[in-house]
C-alpha positions in Angstrom: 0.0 0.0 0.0 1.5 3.3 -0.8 1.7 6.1 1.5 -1.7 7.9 1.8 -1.8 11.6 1.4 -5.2 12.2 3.3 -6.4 11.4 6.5 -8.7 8.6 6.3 -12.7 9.1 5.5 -14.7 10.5 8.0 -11.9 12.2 9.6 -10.7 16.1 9.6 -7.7 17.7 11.8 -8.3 20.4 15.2 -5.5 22.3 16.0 -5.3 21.7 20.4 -3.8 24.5 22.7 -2.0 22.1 25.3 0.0 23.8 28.4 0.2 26.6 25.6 1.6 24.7 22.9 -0.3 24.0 19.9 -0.9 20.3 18.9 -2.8 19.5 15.7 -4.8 16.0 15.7 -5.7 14.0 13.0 -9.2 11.8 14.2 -13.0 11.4 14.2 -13.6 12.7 17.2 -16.4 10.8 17.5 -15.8 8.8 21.1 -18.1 5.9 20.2 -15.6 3.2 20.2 -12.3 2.7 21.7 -9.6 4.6 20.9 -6.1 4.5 19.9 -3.4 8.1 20.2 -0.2 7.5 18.1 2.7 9.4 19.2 5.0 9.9 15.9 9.2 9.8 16.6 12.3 12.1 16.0 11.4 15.0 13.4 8.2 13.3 12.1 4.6 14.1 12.3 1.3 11.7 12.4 1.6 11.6 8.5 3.1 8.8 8.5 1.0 7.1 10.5 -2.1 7.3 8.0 -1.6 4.1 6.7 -1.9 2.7 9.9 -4.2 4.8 11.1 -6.6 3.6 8.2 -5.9 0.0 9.3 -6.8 0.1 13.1 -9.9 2.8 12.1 -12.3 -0.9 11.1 -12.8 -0.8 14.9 -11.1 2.0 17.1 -11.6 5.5 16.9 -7.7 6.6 16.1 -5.8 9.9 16.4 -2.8 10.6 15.0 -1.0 13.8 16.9 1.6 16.1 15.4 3.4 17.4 18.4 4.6 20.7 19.1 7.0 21.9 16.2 6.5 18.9 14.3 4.5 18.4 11.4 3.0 22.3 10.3 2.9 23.0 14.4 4.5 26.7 15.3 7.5 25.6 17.2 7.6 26.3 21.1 10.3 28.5 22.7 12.5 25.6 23.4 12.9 21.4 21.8 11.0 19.9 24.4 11.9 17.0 26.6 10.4 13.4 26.2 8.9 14.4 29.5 7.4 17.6 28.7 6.2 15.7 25.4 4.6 13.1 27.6 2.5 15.9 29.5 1.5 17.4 26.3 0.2 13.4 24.7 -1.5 13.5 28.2 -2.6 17.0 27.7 -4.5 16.0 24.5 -6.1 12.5 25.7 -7.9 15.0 28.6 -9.0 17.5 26.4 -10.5 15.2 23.9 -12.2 13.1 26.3 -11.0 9.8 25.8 -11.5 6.7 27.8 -8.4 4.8 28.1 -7.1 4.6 25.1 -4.0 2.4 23.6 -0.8 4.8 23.3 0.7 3.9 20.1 4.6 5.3 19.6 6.8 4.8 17.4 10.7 5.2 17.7 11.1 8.1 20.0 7.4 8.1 20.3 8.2 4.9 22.2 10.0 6.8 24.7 7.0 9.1 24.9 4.5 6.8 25.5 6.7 5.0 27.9 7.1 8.2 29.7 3.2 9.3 30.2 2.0 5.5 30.8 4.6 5.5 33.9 3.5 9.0 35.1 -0.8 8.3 34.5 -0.6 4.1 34.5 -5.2 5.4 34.7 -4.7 7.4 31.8 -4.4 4.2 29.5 -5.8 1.1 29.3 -2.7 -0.2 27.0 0.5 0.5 25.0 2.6 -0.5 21.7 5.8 0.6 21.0 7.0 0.0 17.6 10.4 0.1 16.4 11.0 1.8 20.4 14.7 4.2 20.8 17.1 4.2 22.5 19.1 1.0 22.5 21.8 1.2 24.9 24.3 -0.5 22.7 24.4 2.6 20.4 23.5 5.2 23.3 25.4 8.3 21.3 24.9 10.8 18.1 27.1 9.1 16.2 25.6 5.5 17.0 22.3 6.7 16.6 23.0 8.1 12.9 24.8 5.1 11.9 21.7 2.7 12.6 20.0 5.2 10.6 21.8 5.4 7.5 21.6 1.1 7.8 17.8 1.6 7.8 17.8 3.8 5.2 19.1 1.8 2.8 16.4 -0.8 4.1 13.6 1.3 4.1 11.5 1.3 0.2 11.8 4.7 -1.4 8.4 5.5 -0.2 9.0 5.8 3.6 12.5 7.5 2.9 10.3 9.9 1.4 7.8 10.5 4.4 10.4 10.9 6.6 13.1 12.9 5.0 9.9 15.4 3.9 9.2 15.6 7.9 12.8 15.8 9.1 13.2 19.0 6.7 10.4 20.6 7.8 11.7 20.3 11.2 14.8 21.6 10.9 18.3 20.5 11.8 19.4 22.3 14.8 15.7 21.6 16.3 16.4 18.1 15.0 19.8 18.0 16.9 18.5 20.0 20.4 15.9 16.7 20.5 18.2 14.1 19.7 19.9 15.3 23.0 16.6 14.8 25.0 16.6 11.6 23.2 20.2 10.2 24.1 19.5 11.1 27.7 16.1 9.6 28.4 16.2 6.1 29.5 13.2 4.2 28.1 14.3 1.4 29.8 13.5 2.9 33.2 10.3 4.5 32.2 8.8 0.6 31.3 9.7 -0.6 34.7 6.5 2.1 36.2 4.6 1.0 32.5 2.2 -2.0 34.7 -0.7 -1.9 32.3 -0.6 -4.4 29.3 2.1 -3.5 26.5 3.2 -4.7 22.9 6.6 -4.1 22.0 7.0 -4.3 18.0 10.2 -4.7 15.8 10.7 -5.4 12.2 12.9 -8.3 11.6 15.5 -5.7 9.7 15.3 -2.8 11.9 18.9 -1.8 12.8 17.7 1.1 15.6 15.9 -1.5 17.6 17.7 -4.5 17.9 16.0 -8.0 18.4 18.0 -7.8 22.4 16.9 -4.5 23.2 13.2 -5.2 22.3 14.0 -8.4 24.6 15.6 -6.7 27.4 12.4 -4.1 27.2 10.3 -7.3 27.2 11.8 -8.4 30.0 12.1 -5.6 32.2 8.3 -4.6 31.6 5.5 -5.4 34.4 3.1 -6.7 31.7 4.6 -7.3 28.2 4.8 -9.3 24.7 7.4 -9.2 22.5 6.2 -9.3 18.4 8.6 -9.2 15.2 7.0 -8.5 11.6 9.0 -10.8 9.5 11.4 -8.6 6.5 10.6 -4.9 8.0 12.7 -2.1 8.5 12.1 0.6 11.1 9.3 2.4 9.3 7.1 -0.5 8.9 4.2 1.5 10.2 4.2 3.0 6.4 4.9 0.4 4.0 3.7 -2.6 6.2 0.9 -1.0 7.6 -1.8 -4.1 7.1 0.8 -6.6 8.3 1.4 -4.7 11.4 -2.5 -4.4 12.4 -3.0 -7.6 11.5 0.2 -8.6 14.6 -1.4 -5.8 17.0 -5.0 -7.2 16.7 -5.1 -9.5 19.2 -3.4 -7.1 22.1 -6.0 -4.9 20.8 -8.5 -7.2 21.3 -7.7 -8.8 24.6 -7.5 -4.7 26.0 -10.9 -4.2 24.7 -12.2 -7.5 25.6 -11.4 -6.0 29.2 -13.5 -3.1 29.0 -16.9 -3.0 30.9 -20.0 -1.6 27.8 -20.1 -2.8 24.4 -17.1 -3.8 22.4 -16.0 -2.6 18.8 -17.0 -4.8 16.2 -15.7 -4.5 12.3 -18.3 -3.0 10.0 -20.0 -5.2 7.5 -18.3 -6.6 4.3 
């Protein structure tokens, strides 16, 4: 499936004023069923979670964030922390009203939702982190942009696109100001607080999150699975979108089965 270019039907975009920064949110907000927040990584923005987005959208409300100074967002004084990212994701699942949803991240969106599901474990009923920084192995700048240029030449020309479109937009000394945040938050102390039910998500030929580090994650969580996607890269979330759903139903499922009220059901063929 190639990269969609519009948010899927029956959605439309709302600009949020969070702790005064401005957020903009692709969704339905329509809080009928339950509902997924994905929390894009490094430089990016929730376009490149449409595909996705149009995947898990047969049974959850979804909405995919662009955080402050990503995506078209005016960029705040400062590049914030994961932490004071975490507070705004939080920011934005109280202001729209939603009931527990599943945190979805993505790269350093992984260390975000880590972050806000340890600080408000109520907040959520359940987390995936797909593709989740920082490994400790290549804890550094330079180690960090060597896994990258690996995945790069993994990654189909398509993501490459979607992602060097959002890290120009972004800018590189805002790009390198983050990376700092980045380096020095340590996701695996946030998932040791993370005790509702998580996924943690690699693709089989992602260099940034190595098979041991999504282990030792794994491992070190109160409540956790471990699921690889057989021949992806790091940005499988664009190219492997169906794939990917198809591996997160079940979690999805098994969270939802656990809600009290009726549960989302897949409209009719």
């Amino acid at each position: 499936m190639f990269q969609r270019s519009a948010p899927p039907a029956g959605s439309s975009t709302r600009r949020l004023q969070i702790d005064g920064h401005a957020v903009d949110v692709r969704g339905t907000f329509s809080p009928q069923r339950p509902a997924i927040v994905m929390v894009h990584g490094l430089g990016m923005s929730g376009e490149y979670f449409l595909s996705l987005a149009d995947e898990f959208a047969a049974t959850h409300d979804v909405y995919a964030l662009d955080l402050p100074g990503y995506g078209k967002t005016p960029n705040p004084d400062h590049a914030l922390s994961i932490s004071e990212l975490g507070e705004v994701v939080a920011g934005v699942v109280r202001a729209l009203g939603l009931d527990r949803p599943v945190v979805v991240g993505h790269s350093m969106g992984c260390q975000i939702a880590a972050d806000v599901v340890a600080a408000d474990p109520e907040l959520f009923a359940g987390y995936i982190l797909i593709g989740p920084t920082v490994d400790p192995s290549a804890r550094s700048l330079l180690g960090q942009g060597a896994r990258l240029m690996r995945d790069t030449w993994r990654e189909p020309l398509r993501n490459n696109l979607v992602v060097f479109r959002n890290y120009l937009r972004m800018g590189p000394l805002r790009y390198l100001h983050t990376v700092r945040h980045m380096l020095a938050d340590r996701t695996e102390d946030s998932i040791r607080a993370c005790t509702i039910p998580g996924l943690v998500i690699r693709g089989e030929q992602d260099p940034i999150a190595s098979a041991p580090w999504a282990r030792q994650l794994v491992d070190l969580a109160p409540d956790a699975a471990l699921l690889e996607i057989p021949e992806a890269p790091h940005a499988l979330q664009i190219s492997q979108a169906q794939q990917l759903a198809s591996g997160c139903a079940p979690f999805l499922a098994a969270i939802d089965g656990a809600r009290p009220g009726p549960q989302p059901t897949a409209p009719a063929a």
